[in-house]
C-alpha positions as CSV (number, residue, x, y, z in Angstrom):
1,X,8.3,23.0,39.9
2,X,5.1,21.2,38.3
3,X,4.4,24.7,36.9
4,X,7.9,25.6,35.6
5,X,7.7,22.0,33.8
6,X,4.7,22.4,31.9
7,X,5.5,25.8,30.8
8,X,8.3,24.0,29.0
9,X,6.7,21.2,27.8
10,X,4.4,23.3,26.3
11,X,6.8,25.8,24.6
12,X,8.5,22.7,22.9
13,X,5.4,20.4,22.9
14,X,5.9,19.3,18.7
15,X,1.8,18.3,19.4
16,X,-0.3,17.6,16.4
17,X,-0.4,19.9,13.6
18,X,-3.1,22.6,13.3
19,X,-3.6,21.1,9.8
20,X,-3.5,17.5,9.3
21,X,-3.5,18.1,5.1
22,X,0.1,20.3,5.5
23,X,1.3,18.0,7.3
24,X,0.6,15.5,4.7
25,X,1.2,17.0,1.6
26,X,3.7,19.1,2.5
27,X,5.5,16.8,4.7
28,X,5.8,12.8,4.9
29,X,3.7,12.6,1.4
30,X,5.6,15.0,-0.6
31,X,9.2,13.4,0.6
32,X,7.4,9.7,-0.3
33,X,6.5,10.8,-3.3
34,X,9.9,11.8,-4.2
35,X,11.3,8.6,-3.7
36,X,8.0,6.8,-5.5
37,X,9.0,8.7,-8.5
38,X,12.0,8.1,-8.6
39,X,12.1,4.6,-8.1
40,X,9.5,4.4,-11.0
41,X,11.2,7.0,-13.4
42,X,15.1,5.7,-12.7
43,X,14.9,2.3,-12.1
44,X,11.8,0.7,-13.4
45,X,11.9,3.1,-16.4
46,X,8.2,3.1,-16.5
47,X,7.9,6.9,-18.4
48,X,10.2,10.3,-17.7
49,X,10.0,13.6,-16.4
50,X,9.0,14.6,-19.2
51,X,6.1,12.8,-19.3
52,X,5.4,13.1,-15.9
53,X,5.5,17.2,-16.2
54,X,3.3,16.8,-19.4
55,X,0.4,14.6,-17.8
56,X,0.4,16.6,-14.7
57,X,-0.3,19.5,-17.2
58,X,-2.9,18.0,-18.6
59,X,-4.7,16.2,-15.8
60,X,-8.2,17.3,-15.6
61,X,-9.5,18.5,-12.3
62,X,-12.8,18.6,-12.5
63,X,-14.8,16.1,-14.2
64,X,-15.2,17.6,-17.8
65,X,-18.8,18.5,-20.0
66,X,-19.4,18.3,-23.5
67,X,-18.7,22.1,-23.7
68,X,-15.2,21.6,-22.2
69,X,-14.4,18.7,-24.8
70,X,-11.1,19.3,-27.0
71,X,-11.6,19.7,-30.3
72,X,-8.6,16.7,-30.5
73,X,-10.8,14.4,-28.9
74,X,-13.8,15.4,-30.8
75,X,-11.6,14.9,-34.1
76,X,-10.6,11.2,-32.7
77,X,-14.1,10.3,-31.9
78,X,-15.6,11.7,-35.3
79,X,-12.9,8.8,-36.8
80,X,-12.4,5.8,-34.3
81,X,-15.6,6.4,-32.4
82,X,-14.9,2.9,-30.3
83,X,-11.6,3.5,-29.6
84,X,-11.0,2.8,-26.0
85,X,-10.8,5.3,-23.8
86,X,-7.5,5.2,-22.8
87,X,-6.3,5.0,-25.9
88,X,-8.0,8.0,-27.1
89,X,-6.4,9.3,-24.2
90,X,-2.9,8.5,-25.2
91,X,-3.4,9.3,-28.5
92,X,-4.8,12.9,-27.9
93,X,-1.5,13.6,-25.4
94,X,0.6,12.2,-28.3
95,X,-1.1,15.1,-30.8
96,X,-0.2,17.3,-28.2
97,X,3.4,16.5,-27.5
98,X,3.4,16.9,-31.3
99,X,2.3,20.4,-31.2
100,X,-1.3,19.6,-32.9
101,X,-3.4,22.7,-32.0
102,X,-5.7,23.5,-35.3
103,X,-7.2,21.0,-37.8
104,X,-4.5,22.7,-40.5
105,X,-1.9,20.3,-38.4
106,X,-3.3,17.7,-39.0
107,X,-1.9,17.6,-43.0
108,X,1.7,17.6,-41.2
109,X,1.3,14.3,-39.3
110,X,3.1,11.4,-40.3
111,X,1.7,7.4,-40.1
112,X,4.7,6.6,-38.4
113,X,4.0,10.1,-35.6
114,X,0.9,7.6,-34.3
115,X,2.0,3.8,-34.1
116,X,2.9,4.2,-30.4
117,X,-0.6,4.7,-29.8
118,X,-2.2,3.2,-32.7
119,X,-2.5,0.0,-34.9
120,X,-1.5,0.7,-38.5
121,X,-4.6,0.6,-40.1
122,X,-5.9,2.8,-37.6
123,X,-3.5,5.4,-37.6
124,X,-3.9,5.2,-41.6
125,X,-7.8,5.7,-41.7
126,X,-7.4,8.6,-39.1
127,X,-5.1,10.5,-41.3
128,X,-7.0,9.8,-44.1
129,X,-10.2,11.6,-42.4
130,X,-8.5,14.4,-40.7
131,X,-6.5,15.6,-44.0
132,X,-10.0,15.6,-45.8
133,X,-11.1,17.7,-43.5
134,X,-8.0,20.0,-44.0
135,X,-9.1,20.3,-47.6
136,X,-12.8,21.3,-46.8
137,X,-12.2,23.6,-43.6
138,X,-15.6,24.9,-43.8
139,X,-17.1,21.1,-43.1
140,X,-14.1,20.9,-40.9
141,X,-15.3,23.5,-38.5
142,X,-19.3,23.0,-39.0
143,X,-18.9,19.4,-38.0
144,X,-16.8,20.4,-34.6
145,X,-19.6,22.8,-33.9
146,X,-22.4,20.7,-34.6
147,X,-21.2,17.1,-33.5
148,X,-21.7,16.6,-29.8
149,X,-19.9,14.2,-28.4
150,X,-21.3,12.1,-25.5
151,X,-19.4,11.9,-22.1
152,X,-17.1,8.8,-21.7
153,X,-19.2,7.9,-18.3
154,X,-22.3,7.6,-20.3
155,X,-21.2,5.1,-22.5
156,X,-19.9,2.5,-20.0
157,X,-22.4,3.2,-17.3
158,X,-24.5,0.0,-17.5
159,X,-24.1,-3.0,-18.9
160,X,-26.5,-2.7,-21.7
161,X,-24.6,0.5,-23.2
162,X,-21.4,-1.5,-22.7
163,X,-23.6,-4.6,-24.6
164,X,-24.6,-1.9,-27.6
165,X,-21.0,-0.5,-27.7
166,X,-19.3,-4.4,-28.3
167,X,-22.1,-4.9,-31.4
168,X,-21.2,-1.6,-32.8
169,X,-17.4,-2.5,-32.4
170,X,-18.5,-5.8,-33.9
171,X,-19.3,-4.1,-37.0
172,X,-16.5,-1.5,-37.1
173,X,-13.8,-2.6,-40.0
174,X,-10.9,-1.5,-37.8
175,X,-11.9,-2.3,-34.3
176,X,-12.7,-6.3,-33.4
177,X,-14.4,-7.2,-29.7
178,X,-10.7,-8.9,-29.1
179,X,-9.0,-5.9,-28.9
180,X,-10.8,-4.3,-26.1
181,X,-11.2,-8.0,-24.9
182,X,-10.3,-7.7,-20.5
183,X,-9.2,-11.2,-18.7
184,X,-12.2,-11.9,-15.9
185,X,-9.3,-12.5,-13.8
186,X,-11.6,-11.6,-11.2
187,X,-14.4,-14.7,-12.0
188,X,-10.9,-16.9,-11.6
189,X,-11.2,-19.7,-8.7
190,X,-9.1,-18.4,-6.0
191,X,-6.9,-21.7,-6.2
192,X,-5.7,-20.8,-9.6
193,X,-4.8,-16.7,-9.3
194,X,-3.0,-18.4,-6.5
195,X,-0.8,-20.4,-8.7
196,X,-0.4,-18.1,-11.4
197,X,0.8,-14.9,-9.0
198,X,3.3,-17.7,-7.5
199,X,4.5,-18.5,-11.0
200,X,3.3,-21.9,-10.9
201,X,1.8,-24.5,-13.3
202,X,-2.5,-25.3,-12.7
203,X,-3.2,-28.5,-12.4
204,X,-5.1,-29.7,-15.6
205,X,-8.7,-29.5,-13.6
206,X,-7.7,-25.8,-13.0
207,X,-6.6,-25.3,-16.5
208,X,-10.1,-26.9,-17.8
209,X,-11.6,-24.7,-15.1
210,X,-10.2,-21.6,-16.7
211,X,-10.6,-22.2,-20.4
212,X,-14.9,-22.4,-19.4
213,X,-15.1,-19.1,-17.7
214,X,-12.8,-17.5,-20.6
215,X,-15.4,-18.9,-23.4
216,X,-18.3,-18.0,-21.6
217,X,-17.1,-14.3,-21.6
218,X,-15.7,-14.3,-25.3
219,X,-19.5,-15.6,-26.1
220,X,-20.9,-12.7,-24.6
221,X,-19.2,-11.0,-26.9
222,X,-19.1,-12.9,-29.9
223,X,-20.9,-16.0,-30.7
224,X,-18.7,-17.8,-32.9
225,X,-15.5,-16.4,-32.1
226,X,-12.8,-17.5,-34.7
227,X,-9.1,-19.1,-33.9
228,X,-7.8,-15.5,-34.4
229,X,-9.9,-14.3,-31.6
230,X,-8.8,-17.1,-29.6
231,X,-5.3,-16.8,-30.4
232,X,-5.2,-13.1,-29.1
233,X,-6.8,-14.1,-26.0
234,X,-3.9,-16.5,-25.1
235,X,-1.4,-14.1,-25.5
236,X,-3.0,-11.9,-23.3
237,X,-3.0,-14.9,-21.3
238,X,1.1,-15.8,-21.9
239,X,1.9,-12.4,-22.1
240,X,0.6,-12.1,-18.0
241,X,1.6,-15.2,-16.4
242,X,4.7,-17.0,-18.6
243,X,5.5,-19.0,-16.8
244,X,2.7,-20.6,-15.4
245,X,0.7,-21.0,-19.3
246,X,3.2,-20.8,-21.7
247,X,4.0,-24.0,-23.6
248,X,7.5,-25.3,-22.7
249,X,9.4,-28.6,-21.9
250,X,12.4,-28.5,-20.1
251,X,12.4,-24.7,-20.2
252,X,12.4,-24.9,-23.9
253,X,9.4,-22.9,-25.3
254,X,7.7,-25.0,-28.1
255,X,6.3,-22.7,-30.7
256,X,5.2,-19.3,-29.7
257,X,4.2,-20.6,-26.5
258,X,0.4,-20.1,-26.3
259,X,-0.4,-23.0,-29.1
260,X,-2.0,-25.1,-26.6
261,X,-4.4,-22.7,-25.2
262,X,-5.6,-21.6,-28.4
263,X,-6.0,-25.4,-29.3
264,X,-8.3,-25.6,-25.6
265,X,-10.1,-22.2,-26.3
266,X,-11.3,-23.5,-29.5
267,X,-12.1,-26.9,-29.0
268,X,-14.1,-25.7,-25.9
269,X,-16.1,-23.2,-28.5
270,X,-16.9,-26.3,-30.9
271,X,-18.1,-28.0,-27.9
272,X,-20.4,-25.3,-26.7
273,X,-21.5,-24.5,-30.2
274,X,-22.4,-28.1,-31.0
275,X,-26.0,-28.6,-29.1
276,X,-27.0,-24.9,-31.3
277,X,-25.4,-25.9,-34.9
278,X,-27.4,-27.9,-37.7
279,X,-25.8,-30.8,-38.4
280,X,-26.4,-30.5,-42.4
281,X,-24.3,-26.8,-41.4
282,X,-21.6,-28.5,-39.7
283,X,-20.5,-30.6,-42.6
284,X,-20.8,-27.7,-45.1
285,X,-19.3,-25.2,-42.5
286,X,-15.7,-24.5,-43.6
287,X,-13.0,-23.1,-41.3
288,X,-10.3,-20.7,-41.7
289,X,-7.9,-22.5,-39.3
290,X,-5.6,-23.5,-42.5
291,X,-2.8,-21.4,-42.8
292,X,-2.8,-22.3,-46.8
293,X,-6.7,-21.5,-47.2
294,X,-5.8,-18.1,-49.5
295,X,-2.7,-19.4,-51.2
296,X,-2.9,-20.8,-54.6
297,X,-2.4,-24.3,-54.9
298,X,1.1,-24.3,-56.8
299,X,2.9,-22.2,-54.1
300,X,1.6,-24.4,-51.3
301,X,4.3,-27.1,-52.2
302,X,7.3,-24.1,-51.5
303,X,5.7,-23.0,-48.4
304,X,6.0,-26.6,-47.2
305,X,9.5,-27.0,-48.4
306,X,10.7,-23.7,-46.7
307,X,8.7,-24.4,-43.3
308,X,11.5,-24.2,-40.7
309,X,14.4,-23.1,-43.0
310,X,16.2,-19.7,-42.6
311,X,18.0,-20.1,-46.1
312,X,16.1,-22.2,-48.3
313,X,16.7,-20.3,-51.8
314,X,19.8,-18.5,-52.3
315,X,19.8,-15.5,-54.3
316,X,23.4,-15.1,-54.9
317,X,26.7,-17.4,-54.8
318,X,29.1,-16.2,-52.4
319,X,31.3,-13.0,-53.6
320,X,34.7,-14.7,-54.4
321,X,32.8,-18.2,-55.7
322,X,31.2,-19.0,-60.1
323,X,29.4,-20.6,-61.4
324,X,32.9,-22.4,-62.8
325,X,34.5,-22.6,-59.4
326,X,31.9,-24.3,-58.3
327,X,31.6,-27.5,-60.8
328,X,35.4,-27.4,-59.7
329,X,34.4,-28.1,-56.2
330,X,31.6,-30.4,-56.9
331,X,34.5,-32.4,-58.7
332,X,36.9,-32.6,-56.4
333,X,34.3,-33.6,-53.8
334,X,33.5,-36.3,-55.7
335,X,37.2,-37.2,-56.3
336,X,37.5,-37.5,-52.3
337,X,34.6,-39.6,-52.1
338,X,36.7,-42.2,-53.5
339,X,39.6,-42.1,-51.0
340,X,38.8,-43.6,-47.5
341,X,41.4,-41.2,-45.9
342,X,39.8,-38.0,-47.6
343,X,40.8,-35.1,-45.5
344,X,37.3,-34.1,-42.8
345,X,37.7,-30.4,-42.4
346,X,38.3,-30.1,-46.3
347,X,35.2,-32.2,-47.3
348,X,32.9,-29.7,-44.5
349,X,34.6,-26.5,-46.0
350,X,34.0,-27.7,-49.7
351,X,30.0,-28.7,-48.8
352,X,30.0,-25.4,-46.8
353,X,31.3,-23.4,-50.1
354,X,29.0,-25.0,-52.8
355,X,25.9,-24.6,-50.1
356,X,24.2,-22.7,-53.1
357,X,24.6,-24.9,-56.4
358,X,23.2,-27.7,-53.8
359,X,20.1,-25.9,-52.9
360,X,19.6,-24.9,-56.6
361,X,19.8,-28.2,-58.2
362,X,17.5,-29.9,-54.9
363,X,15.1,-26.1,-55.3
364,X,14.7,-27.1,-59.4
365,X,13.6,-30.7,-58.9
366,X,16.8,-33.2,-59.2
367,X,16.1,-36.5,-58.2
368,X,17.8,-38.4,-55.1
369,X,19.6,-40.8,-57.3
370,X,21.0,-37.8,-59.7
371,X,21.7,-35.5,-56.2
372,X,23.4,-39.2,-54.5
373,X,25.8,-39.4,-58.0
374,X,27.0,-35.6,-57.8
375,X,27.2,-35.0,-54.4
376,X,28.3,-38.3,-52.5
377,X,29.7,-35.9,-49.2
378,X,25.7,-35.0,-49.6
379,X,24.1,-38.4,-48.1
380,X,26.8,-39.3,-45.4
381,X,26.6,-37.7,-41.7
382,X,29.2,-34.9,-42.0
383,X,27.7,-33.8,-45.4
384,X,24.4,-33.9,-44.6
385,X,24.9,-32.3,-41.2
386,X,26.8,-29.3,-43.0
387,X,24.1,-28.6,-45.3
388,X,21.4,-28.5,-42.5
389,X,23.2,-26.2,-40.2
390,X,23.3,-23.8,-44.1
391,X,19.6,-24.3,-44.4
392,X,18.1,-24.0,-40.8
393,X,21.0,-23.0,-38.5
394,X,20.7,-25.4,-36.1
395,X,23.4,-28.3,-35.8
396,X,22.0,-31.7,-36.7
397,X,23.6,-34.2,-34.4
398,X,24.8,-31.6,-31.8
399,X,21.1,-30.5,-31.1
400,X,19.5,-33.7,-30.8
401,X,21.9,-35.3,-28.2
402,X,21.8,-32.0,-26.2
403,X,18.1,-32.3,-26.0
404,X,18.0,-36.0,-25.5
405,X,20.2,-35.6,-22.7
406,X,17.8,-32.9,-21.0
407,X,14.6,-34.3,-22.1
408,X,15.2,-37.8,-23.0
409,X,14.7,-39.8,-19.1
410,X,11.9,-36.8,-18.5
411,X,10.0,-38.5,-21.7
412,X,10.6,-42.0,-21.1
413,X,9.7,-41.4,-16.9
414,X,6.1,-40.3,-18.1
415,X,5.3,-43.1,-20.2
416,X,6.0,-45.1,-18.0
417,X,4.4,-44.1,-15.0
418,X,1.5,-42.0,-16.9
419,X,1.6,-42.6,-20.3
420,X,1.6,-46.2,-19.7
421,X,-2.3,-45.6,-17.8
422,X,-3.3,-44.3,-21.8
423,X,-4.6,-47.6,-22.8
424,X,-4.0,-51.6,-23.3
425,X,-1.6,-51.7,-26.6
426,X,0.5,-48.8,-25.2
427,X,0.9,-50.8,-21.6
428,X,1.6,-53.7,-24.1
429,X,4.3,-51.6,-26.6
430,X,6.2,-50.4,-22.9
431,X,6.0,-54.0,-21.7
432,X,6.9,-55.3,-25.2
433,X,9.7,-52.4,-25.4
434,X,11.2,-53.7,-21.5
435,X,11.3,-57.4,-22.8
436,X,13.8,-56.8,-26.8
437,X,15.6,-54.0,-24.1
438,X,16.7,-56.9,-21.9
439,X,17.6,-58.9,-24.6
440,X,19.8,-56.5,-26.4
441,X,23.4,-56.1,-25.1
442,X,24.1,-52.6,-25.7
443,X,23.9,-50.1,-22.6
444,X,22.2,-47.1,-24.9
445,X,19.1,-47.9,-25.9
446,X,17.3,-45.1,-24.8
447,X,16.8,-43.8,-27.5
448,X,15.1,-46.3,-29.4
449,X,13.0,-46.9,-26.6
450,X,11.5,-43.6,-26.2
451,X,11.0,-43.3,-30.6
452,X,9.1,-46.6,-30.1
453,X,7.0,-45.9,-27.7
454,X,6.5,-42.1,-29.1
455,X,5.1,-43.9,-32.5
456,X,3.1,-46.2,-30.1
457,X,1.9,-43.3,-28.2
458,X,0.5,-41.5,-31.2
459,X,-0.6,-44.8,-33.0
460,X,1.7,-44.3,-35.8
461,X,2.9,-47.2,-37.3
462,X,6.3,-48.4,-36.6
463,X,6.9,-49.9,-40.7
464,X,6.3,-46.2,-41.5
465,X,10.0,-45.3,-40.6
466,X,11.7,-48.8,-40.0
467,X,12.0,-51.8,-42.3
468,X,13.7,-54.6,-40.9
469,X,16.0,-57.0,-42.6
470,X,18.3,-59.8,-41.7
471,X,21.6,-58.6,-40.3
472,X,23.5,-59.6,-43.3
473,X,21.7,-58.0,-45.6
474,X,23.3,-55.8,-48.3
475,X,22.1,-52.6,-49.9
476,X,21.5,-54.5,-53.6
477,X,19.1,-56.7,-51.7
478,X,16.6,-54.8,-49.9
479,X,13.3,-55.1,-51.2
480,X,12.3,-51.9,-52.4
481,X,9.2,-52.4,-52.9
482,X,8.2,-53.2,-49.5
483,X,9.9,-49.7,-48.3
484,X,8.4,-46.0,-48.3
485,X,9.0,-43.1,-50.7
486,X,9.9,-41.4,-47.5
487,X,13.2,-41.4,-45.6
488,X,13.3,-44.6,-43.7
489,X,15.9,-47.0,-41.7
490,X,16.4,-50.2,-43.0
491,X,17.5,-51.9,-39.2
492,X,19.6,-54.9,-40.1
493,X,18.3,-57.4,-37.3
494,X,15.1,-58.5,-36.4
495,X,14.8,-54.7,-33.9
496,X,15.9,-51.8,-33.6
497,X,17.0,-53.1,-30.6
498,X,19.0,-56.0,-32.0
499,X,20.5,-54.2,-34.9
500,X,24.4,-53.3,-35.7
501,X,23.9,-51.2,-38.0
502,X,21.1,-49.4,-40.4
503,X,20.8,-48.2,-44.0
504,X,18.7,-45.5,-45.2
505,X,16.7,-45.6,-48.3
506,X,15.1,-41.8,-49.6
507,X,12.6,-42.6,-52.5
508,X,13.6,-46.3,-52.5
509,X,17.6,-45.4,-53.3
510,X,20.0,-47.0,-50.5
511,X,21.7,-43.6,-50.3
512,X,23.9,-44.9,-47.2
513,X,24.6,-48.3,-46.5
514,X,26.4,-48.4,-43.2
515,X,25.2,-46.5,-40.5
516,X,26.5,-48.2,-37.0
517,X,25.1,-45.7,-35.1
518,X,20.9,-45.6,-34.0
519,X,21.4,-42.0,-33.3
520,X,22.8,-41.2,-36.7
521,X,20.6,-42.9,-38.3
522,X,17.6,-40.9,-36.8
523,X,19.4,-37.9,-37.1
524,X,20.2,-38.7,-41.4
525,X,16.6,-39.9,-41.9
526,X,14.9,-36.5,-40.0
527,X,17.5,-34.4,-42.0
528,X,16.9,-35.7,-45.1
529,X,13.1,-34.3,-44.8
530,X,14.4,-30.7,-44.9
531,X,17.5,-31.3,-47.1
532,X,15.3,-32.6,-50.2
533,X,12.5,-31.0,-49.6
534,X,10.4,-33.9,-48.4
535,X,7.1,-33.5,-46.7
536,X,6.2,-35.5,-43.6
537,X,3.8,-38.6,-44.4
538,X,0.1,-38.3,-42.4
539,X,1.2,-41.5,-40.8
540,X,4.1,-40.2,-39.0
541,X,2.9,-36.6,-39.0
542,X,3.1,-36.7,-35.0
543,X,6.2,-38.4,-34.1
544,X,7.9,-36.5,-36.6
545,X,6.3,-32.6,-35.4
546,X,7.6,-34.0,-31.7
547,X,10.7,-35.0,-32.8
548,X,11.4,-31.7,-34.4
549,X,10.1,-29.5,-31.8
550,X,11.2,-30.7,-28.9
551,X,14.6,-32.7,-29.9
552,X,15.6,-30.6,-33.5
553,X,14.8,-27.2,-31.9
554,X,12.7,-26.5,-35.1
555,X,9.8,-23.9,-33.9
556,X,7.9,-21.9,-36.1
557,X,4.9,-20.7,-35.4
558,X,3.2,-20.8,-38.4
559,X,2.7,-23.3,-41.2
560,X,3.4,-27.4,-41.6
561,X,5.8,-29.9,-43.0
562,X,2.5,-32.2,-43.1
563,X,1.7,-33.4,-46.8
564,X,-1.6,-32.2,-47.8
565,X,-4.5,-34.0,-47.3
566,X,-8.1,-33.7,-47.2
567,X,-7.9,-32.8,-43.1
568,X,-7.5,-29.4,-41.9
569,X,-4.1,-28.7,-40.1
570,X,-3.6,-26.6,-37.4
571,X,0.1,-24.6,-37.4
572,X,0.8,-27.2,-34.1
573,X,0.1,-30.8,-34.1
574,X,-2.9,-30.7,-31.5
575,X,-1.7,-34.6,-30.5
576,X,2.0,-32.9,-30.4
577,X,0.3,-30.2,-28.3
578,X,-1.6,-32.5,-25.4
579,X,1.8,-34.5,-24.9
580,X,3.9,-31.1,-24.6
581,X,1.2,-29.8,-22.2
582,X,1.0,-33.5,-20.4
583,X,4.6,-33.6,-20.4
584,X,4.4,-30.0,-18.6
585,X,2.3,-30.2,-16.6
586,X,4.6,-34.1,-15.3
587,X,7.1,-32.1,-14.8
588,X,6.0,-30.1,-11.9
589,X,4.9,-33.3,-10.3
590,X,7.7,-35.4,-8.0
591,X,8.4,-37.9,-10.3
């Protein structure tokens, strides 16, 4: 019976295989592999089978000599000799998929055949090479011959070569150290890989922590490496954990979204570089950081005017609108300023309509008090808001609220439990601010708590945007000479708190008298900046770059609405920049 059993056992015993690498390959691993594959080509999208057939093709099997190099990567090196690697790689399978097979193919290749695998200027000094070549074919083929080109492993195999291969990238026109730049995530504290792979903010200790071990390796490299150096490194940064490093509020991003790294990297850089730098250098030393360094001084004015616009100067009036129909318009707005009961939607469609002849006259240099007599509609909050949505595309008013709703309490909650820590007068302007708040009667005044305490914050004066008047003051008798050139409220009351109702004044003109509403008001004095053209002062540069950022919506990532000075301006407000991060970093706390 025992015997009968194991006979059968044996003849259907499934045992181990007789080889364990058929079993693998040819079994479980080639089924796995299937599925890999096509979870990576169908759903993930991460290349085709096209490209799959073409690099299996193509994969070398055995490690390669200088005899078995192809003449395509012999004619990449001869050109972009530090080139990466891998993207000499890419770039050689991209000739190939091209059909490239003799130097004479080279004439037949396009710039636009090699931007997936090559910057512009790169692609365009490669071309340039290889179709001289084509026109000298005996050099062509006497420089393949004759060039040897060293192995790949050779060149990173200690750290020396990889030293002497940076300094000659260093001084290679088309190639910078930053591009081939690698994160040392690995020299990262444990702590903080842990909160970036959980998608979480670091702690400002972490953050410091971080920004050290990054400039220590970018020294290695370089030892004064510029803002553009730094500014590529924090995109790498962004671009691989968002949302732990990018710069946001609320979910909004502020700028690009890397601006406040760049402004760590760098000031981390001045710090190491100050114990080596003369001091006699460091007051000649110029920087680069202005983004108006290489424009000529009468254009700087325009770029100012524009920052933050999407339709500054109009090139043509709309297709059924003249020059004629449009005085016609102007006219009858100014007929209807007249009436009390002038029809709403017909004043917004008639500002809407003569959008261009407004720009032009404001674009050429018309004063406030001529702009105030031809366009009344202009200077009141429907006008006004009509014309901003035209020149930036964001609703005034509508935007604002929306943000103070989201971000407004978020604000006010850290200065008063951290902000409030910052130093003696701001504990005082938050005490001072509690006090007029429990005097005043009205239930929202919010809002011109958390602009007071803003200004505070950034030690910006308060008489730089408000003058204050009795509350029965009228327009005619407003001391002018006491108020700014700027947009300002005139609060009728002894506060903002305590006041009924504003005015505001643009270069010393009353241009509205009655403005009941503190939210208005803000919102007419900030748009006035971008309808006429007006630069921020110095003394409100910060509240006013907050304001706009994180309450108008108004991001750019380059340039400033800052009025020139002798001081060199970085594209974001670094003050504006600490708070976002501050206010970021608050906002993962349980507050």
């Amino acid at each position: 019976m025992l015997s009968t059993f194991a006979g059968t056992v044996k003849s259907h015993e499934p045992g181990l295989p007789p080889c364990l690498e058929h079993d693998i390959f040819e079994g479980v691993l080639s089924y796995d592999v299937a599925l890999y594959l096509k979870y990576f080509i169908k759903k993930k999208q991460w290349l085709t089978y096209s490209v799959l057939n073409r690099r299996i093709k193509q994969f070398k099997y055995k490690e390669m000599t200088d005899l078995e190099t192809t003449f395509l990567r012999t004619a990449i090196t001869e050109v972009l000799p530090d080139l990466p690697e891998v993207t000499k790689d890419i770039l050689e399978e991209t000739l190939q998929s091209l059909g490239v097979e003799t130097y004479d193919d080279f004439q037949f290749i396009e710039e636009s055949d090699l931007l997936s695998a090559l910057r512009p200027i790169q692609a365009r000094k490669v071309l340039a090479a290889w179709k001289r070549k084509c026109q000298t074919p005996e050099t062509s083929s006497s420089s393949v011959s004759a060039s040897p080109v060293p192995p790949a492993t050779l060149r990173h195999s200690s750290p020396g070569s990889s030293q002497s291969s940076s300094s000659s990238s260093s001084k290679s026109p088309d190639i910078d150290w930053v591009d081939t730049f690698l994160i040392p995530w690995d020299k990262f504290p444990e702590e903080l890989m842990q909160f970036l792979e959980r998608e979480k903010r670091p702690s400002p200790r972490m953050r410091r922590e971080m920004i050290r071990i990054l400039v220590n390796e970018m020294m290695r490299k370089c030892s004064c490496p510029s803002k553009r150096n730094s500014t590529e490194v924090a995109k790498k940064l962004v671009a691989k954990y968002p949302k732990s490093l990018q710069d946001i509020i609320e979910g909004d991003v502020v700028g690009p979204g890397y601006h406040s790294l760049v402004k760590q990297l760098q000031y981390r850089i001045e710090n190491v570089k100050r114990s080596t730098t003369p001091k006699i250098r460091k007051r000649k030393h110029c920087t680069d950081d202005s983004d108006t360094d290489e424009i000529p001084p009468e254009q700087r004015a325009a770029i100012q005017d524009t920052y933050g616009c999407v339709n500054w100067d109009v090139k043509f009036l709309p297709l059924e609108e003249t020059p004629e129909s449009q005085q016609e318009k102007k006219e009858k707005l100014k007929m209807m300023s007249r009436n009390n009961d002038a029809n709403l939607e017909e004043v917004k469609s008639l500002m809407k309509l003569t959008f261009y002849t407004q720009r032009k006259q404001v674009n050429q240099g018309e004063n406030i008090k001529y702009l105030l007599e031809e366009w009344p509609f202009w200077f009141n909050e429907l006008g006004m808001a009509v014309h901003f949505k035209e020149l930036t595309g964001i609703g005034l008013k509508e935007t604002f609220t929306r943000n103070l709703e989201v971000k407004g309490k978020r604000l006010l909650n850290y200065f008063s439990s951290v902000g409030v820590n910052k130093n003696k007068k701001f504990m005082e302007a938050v005490t001072k601010c509690k006090v007029m708040r429990e005097q005043a009667s009205s239930c929202s005044e919010d809002v011109k708590e958390m602009l007071l305490l803003l200004l505070s914050y950034f030690n910006e004066k308060e008489d730089a945007m408000f003058h204050y008047v009795e509350d029965t003051c009228l327009a005619e008798e407003v001391d002018m000479d006491k108020v700014n050139l700027t947009p300002t409220l005139v609060a009728c009351g002894g506060s903002c708190f305590t006041a009924k109702r504003f005015m505001l004044c643009v270069d010393r003109n009353v241009v509205h008298d009655n403005i009941p509403s503190f939210i208005s008001a803000i919102c007419m004095m900030f748009g006035s900046y971008y309808c006429f053209n007006i630069h921020y002062p110095s003394e409100l540069a910060s509240t006013l770059e907050f304001l706009q950022r994180c309450f108008f919506a108004i991001n750019p990532e380059k340039g400033t609405k800052v009025e020139k000075t002798n001081t060199v301006r970085l594209h974001v407000n670094p003050r504006v920049l600490t708070l976002i991060q501050d206010l970021s970093d608050h906002e993962w706390c349980d507050v």
